[in-house]
N, C-alpha and C positions, 0 to 999 in steps of 0.2 A: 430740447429746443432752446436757441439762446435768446437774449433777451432782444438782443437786434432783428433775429428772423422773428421775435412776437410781433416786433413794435412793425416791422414790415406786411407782415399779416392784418394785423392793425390798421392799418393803411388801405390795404385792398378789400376789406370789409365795409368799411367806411364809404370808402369810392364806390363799392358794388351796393351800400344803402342809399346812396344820395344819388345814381343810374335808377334804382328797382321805384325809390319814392316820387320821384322826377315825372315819372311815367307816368300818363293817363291809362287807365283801362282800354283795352283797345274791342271797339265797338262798332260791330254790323247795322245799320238799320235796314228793321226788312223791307223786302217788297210789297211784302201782303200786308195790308191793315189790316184789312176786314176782309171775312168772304166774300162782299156781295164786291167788290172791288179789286184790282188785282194793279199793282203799281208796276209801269215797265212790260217788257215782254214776260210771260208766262213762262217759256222755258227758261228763263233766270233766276227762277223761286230754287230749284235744286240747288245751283250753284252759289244760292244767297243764303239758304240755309244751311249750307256746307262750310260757310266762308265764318257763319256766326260759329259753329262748332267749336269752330279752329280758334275763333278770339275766346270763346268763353274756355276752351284749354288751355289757350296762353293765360290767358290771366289767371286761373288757376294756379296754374307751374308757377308764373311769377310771385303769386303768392307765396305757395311753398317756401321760394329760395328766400325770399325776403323772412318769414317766419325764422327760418335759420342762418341767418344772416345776423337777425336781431341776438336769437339764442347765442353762437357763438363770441357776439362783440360783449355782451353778457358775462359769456364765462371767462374770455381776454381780463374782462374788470374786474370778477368777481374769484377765479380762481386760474389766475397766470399759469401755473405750473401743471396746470392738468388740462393746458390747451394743446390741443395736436395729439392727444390720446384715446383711442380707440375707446367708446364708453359702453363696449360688450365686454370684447377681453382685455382692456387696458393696456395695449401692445402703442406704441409710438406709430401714428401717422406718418408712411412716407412724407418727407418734404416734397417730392413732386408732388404728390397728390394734392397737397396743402396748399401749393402755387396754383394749380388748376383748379380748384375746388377749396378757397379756405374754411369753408362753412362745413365739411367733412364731417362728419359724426360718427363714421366708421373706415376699419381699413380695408383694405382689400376683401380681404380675406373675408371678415362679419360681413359687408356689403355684399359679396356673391351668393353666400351662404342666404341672407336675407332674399335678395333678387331671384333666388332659385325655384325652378318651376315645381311644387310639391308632386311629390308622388310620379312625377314624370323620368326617363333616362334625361342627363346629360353629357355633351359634349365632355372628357375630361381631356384629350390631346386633339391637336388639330388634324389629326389623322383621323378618328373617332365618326364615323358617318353613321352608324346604325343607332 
């Protein structure tokens, strides 16, 4: 990776920290207080507590990406030349990947291998149905 595409990655990390920090927590309040009380129409409690699921996952995820967001602006500072390297098998990060995702931690290849369903078949061609 040259030092132009760091210093560009560099850039989009930065911008993706000062997006992710920006952000409030994004927050449901429920309907229900209390038992003996119920706020709003009663069949809006499923839908209220469905809605809180969904913010307490995003915030979550957002955590995540920001955790590695930090990490890799981190190792931009801390070790330039071993940014964009795959840190299972030390293979070069696609550059697309790295445009898409510069917070990347692995390539392709370790990330499937990781994401893959243990003990289960999978898909190997898009032919592959059973």
């Amino acid at each position: 990776m040259t030092e132009a595409q760091r210093e560009r990655m560099k850039q989009r990390l930065l911008a993706l920290h000062a997006e992710l920090t920006g952000k409030a927590p994004a927050r449901i309040e429920p309907n229900r207080t209390d038992d003996a009380r119920i706020g709003g129409d009663e069949d809006e409690q499923p839908l209220n507590e469905m809605l809180q699921a969904i913010a307490s996952n995003r915030n979550r995820s957002m955590d995540g990406v920001l955790q590695r967001v930090v990490k890799a602006l981190g190792k931009l500072r801390n070790e330039p030349e071993s940014f964009g390297e795959c840190e299972e098998c030390g293979d070069e990060i696609p550059l697309g990947r790295l445009e898409a995702m510069p917070y990347a931690e692995l390539c392709i290849s370790c990330q499937g291998q990781r994401d893959a369903p243990k003990g289960g078949p999978t898909r190997r061609k898009l032919t592959d149905y059973t």
